[in-house]
C-alpha positions as CSV (number, residue, x, y, z in Angstrom):
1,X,231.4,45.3,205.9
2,X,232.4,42.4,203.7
3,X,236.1,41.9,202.1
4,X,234.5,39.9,199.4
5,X,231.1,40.9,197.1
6,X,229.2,37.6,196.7
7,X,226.9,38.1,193.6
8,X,225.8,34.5,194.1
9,X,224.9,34.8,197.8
10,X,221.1,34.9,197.6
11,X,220.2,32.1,195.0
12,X,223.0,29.9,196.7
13,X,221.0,30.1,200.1
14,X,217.4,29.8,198.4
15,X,217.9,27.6,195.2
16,X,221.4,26.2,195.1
17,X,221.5,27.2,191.3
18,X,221.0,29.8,188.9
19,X,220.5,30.2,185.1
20,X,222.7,32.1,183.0
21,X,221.9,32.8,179.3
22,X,223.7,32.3,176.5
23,X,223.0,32.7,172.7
24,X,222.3,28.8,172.4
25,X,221.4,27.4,176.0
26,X,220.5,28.6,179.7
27,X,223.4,27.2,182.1
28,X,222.4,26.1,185.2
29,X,225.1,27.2,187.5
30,X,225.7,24.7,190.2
31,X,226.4,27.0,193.9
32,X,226.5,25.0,196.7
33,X,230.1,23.7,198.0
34,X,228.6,20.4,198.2
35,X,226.7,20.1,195.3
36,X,230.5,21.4,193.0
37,X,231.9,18.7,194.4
38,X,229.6,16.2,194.5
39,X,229.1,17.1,190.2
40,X,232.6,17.5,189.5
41,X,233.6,13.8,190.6
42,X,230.5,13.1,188.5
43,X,232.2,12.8,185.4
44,X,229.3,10.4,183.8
45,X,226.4,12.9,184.5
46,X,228.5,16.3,184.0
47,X,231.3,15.7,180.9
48,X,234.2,17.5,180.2
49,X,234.3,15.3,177.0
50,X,233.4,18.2,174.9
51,X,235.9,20.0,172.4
52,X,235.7,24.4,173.1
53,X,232.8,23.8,175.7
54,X,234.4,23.4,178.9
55,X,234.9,27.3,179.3
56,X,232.5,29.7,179.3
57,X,232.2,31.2,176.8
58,X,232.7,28.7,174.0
59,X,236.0,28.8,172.6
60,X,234.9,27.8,168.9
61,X,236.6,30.9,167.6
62,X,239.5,31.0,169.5
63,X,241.6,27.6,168.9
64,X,241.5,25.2,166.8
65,X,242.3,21.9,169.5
66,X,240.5,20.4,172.1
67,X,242.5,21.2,175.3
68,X,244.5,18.4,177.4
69,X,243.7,16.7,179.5
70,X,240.7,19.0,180.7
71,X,238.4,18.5,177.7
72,X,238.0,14.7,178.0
73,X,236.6,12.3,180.4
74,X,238.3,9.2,182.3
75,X,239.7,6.8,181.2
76,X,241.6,9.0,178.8
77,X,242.1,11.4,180.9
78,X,243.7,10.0,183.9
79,X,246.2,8.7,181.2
80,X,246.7,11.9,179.5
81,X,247.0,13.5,182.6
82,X,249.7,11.0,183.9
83,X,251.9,12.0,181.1
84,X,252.6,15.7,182.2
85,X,252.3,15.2,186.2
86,X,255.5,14.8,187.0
87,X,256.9,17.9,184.6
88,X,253.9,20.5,187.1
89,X,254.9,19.1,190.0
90,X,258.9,20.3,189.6
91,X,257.2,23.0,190.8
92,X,257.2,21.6,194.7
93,X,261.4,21.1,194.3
94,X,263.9,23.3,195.7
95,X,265.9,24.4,193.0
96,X,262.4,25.7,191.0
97,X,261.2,27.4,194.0
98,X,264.8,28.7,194.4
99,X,264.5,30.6,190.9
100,X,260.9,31.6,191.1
101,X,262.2,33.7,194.5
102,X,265.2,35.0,192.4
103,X,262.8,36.4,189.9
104,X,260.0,37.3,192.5
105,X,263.0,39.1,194.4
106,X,264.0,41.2,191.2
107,X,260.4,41.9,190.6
108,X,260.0,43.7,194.1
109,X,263.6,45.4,193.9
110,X,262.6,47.2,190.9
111,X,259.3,48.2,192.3
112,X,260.9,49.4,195.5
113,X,263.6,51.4,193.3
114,X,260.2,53.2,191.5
115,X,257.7,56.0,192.5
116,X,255.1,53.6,191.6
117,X,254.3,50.8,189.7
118,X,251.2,49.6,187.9
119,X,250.6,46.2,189.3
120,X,248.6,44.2,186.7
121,X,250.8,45.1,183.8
122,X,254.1,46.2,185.1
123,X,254.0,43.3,187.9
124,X,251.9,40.6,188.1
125,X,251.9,40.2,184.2
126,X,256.2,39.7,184.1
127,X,255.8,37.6,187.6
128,X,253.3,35.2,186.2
129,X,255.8,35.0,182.2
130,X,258.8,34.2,184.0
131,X,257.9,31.9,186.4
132,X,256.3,30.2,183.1
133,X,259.6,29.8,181.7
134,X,260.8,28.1,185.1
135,X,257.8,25.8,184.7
136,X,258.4,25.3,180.8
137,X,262.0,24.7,181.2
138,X,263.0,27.6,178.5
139,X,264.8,30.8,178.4
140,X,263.8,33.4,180.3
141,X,263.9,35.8,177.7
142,X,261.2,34.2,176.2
143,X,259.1,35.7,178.9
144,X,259.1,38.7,176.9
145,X,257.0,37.2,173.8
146,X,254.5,36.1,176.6
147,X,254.6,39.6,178.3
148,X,253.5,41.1,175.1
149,X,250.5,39.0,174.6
150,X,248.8,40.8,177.6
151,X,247.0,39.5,180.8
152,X,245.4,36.3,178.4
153,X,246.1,35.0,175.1
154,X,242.9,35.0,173.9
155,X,240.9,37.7,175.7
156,X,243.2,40.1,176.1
157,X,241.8,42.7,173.6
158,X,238.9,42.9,170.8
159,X,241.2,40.3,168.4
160,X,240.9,37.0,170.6
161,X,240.2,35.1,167.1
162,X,243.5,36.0,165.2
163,X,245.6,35.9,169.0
164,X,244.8,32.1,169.0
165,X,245.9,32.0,166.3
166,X,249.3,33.4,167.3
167,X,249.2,30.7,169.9
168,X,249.5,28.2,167.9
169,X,251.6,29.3,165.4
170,X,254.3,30.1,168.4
171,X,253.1,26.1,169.9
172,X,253.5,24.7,166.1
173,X,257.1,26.2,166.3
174,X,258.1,25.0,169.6
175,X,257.2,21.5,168.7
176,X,259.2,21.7,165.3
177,X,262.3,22.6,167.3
178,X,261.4,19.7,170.3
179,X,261.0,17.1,167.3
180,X,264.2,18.3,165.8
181,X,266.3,17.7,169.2
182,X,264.0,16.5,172.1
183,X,265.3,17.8,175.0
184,X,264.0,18.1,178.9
185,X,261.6,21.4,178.5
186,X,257.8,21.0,178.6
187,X,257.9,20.6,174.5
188,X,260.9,17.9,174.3
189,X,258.8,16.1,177.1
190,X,255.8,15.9,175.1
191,X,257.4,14.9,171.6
192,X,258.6,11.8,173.9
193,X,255.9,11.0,175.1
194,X,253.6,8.1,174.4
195,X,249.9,7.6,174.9
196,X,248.2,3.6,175.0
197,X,251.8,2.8,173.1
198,X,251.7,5.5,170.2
199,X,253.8,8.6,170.2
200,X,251.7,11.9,170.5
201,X,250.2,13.5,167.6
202,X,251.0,17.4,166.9
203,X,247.2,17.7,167.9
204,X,247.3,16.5,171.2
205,X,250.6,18.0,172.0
206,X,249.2,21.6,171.1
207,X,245.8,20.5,173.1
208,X,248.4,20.3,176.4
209,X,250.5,23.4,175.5
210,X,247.2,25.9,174.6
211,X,245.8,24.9,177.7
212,X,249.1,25.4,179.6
213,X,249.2,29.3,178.4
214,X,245.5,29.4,178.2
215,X,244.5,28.0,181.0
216,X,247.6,28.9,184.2
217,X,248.1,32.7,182.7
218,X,245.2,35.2,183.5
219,X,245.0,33.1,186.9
220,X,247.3,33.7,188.5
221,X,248.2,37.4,187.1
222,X,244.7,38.2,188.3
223,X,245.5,36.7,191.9
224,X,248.8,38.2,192.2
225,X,247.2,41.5,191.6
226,X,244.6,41.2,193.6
227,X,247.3,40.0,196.7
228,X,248.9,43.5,196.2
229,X,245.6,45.3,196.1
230,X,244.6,43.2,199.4
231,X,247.7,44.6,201.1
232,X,247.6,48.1,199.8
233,X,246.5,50.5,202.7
234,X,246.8,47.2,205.2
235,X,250.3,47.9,206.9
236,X,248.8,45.3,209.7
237,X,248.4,42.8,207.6
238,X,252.2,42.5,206.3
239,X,252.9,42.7,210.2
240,X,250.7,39.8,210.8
241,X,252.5,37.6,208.2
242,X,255.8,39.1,209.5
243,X,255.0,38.0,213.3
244,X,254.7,34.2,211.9
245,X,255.9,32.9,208.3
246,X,254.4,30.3,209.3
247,X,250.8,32.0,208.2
248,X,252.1,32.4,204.8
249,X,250.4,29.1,204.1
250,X,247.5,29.6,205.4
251,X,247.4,33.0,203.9
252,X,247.9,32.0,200.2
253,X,245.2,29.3,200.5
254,X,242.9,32.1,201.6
255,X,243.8,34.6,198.8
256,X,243.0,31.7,196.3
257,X,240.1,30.9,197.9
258,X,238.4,34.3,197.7
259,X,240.3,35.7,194.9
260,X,239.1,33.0,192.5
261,X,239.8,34.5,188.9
262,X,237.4,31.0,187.3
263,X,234.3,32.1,188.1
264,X,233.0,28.6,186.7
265,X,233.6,26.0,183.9
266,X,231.2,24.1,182.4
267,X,229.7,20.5,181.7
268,X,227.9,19.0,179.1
269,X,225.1,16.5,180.3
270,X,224.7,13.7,178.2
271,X,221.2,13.0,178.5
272,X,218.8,15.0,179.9
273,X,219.1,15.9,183.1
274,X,217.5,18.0,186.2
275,X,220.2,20.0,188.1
276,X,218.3,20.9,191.3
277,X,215.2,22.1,189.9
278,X,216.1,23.3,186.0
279,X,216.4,21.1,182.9
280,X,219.3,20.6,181.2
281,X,218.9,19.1,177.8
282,X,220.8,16.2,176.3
283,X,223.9,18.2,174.9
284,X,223.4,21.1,176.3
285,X,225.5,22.7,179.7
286,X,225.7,22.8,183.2
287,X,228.5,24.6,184.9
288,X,230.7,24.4,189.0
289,X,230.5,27.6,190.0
290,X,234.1,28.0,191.8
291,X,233.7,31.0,193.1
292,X,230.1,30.2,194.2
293,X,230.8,27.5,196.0
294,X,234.2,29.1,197.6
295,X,231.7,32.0,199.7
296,X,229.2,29.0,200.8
297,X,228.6,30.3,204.9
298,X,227.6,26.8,205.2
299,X,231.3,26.0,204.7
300,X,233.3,28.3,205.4
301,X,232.7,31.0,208.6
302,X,232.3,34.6,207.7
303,X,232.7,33.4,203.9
304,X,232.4,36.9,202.6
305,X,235.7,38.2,205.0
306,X,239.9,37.3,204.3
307,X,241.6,35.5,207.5
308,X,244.9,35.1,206.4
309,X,245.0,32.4,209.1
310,X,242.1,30.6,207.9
311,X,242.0,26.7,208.8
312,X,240.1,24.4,207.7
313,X,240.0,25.9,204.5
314,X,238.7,23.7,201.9
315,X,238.4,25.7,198.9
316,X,237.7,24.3,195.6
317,X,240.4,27.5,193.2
318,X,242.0,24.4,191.9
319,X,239.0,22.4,191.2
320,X,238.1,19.0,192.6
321,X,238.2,15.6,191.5
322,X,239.7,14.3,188.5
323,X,240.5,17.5,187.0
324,X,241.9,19.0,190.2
325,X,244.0,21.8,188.3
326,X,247.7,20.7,187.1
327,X,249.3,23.5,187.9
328,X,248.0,24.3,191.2
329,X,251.6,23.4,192.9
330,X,252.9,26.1,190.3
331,X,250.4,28.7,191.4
332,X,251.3,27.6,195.2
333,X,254.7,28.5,194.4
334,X,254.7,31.5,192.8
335,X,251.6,33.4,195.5
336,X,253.9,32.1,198.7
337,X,257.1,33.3,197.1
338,X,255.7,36.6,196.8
339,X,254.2,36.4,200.7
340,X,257.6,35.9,201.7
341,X,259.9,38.5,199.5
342,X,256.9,40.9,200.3
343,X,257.1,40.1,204.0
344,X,261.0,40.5,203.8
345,X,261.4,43.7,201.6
346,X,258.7,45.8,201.7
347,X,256.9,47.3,204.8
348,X,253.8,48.3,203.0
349,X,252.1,49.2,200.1
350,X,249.9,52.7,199.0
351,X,247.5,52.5,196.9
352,X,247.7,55.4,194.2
353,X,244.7,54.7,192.2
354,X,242.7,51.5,190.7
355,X,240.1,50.6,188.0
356,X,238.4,47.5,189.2
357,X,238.0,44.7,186.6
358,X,234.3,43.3,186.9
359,X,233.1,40.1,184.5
360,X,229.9,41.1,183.4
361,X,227.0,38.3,182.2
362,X,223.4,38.3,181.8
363,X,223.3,36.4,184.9
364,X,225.9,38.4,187.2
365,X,228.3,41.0,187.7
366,X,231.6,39.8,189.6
367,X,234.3,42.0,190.7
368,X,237.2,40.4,189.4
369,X,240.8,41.8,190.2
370,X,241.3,44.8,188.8
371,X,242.3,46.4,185.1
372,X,244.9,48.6,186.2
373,X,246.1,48.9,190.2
374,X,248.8,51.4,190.6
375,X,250.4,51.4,194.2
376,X,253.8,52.2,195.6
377,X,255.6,49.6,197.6
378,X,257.3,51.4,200.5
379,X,260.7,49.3,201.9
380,X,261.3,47.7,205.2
381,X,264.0,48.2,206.8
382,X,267.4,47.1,205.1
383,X,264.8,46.2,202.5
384,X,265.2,48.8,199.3
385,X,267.7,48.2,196.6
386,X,271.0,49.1,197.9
């Protein structure tokens, strides 16, 4: 029996695409490993120079900016994109990975000192908010705001409209205080910052910060769930871990690769264009299928099944090419900081009870993490809150 369900498995092997409707076009969903990343360095052909129409759906009513740097093509973005490197890839330094296992070690301390704990909500959701505020360079206390916007800031509930709006208000607010006293956090950087010799304007800024909360949030709570859920009722695969850290790698690499929360994103062709077989009109979408192309058994052996010792593993979570995801080092960070405070502290986890989250589409149904995971973390030895 497979670990992973594969909705795509069929029209990957026999077409290499497959349609998905929408109220104003049919997306032809790109499947094939090779074909993702053949189309995604294929920025002239498939163009993420369109404002709300890289995800899918459309964002139209949920912001009010075109995100940065994913929504625009090279040139542009290569240089947008060079302006906020630096500040993701902190993440990879000692003293940042230092505090994300502080809060990662406080996380699991109160869950050991609980009956049980409800995993999306009452875990993942403060793990993902506080190692946020790490990567923003704020208080942590402002992790609470984010906490009570939910699993995602837009979709998160039937009010995504009037949540963006939120967003921005809460961006707008941050900025006024960075352009009152510029200092080192993710806002001060940005108010600094310059772009073909002009400063930024508040419309690009709050392009780069909606995307930051937009795009790094519902990721990686929905992979740090699903990690817990993975290991409920799987003692031996703690053990495994346990008997070489040196898997933890390995092992986080494979939990991204088949817990992809981005099931796609999408590309707007420029002129018409055939995507293996179906016709994509000029203006009109194609989308990389992540998760697709992440289960191809022509890439990866027993593609539907987790080896936590997986190698090569050449997943495509974070994207591929020029838009290979910013805060991929981030999401590293935080997944094998758990690995290894789980491996130390806890000796396994129960599953109580579950309600599996499933994205639903006129084109597929994909399992997707899980709306509410309720488990009880049991200690290892020495390993409960003294």
């Amino acid at each position: 029996m497979s670990d992973i369900p594969d909705p795509f498995r069929e029209p990957r092997r026999t077409a290499g695409v497959q349609g998905l409707p929408t109220d104003q076009e049919v997306i032809p969903m790109i499947l094939r490993h090779e074909d993702v990343r053949k189309a995604a360095k294929d920025w002239k052909t498939f163009s993420s120079d369109a404002a709300f129409r890289v995800p899918i759906p459309s964002e139209e009513r949920l912001r009010s900016v075109r995100q940065l740097p994913i929504e625009v093509d090279p040139p542009d973005q290569t240089d947008y994109r060079k302006l906020v490197e630096p500040f993701f890839l902190r993440a990879k330094q000692p003293a940042f990975v230092a505090r994300v296992e502080a809060i990662t070690e406080g996380l699991v301390a109160d869950a050991l000192g609980r009956d049980t704990i409800e995993a999306v909500g009452g875990f993942a959701l403060p793990l993902q908010s506080r190692a946020l505020t790490v990567l923003l360079g704020v208080p942590e206390a402002e992790a609470d705001r984010f906490i009570a916007w939910g699993v995602h800031v837009f979709h998160h509930g039937p009010n995504g409209a009037e949540k963006g709006q939120d967003l921005e208000r809460y961006l707008d607010e941050q900025f006024d205080r960075a352009a009152a006293a510029p200092g080192d956090d993710f806002y001060g950087v940005l108010t600094k910052a310059t772009f073909h010799g002009r400063p930024l304007t508040r419309e690009e800024m709050l392009g780069f910060a909606n995307l930051m909360f937009a795009g790094g949030r519902d990721t990686i709570i929905h992979t740090v769930a699903s990690v817990i859920g993975y290991f409920a009722g799987r003692p031996e695969a703690l053990e495994f871990l346990r008997a070489d850290p040196e898997r933890i790698v390995l092992a986080s690499e494979e939990f991204f690769r088949v817990y992809m929360p981005l099931t796609h994103i999408g590309r707007v062709c420029p002129v018409d264009t055939d995507v293996h077989g179906m016709t994509v009109k000029a203006g009109d979408r194609a989308s990389l299928c992540w998760a697709s192309a992440n289960l191809d058994e022509t890439v990866f052996e027993a593609a539907d099944t987790i080896r936590l010792d997986r190698r090569p593993n050449p997943h495509v979570a974070f994207g591929f090419g020029a838009h290979l995801c910013l805060g991929a080092a981030h999401a590293r960070t935080v997944v094998r900081t758990l690995l290894e405070v789980l491996c130390r502290r806890v000796a396994g986890i129960d599953l109580v009870s579950k309600q599996e989250r499933v994205e639903h589409t006129p084109g597929y149904d994909r399992p997707l993490g899980y709306e509410t995971l309720v488990v009880r973390f049991r200690p290892a030895a020495g390993g409960a809150r003294s």
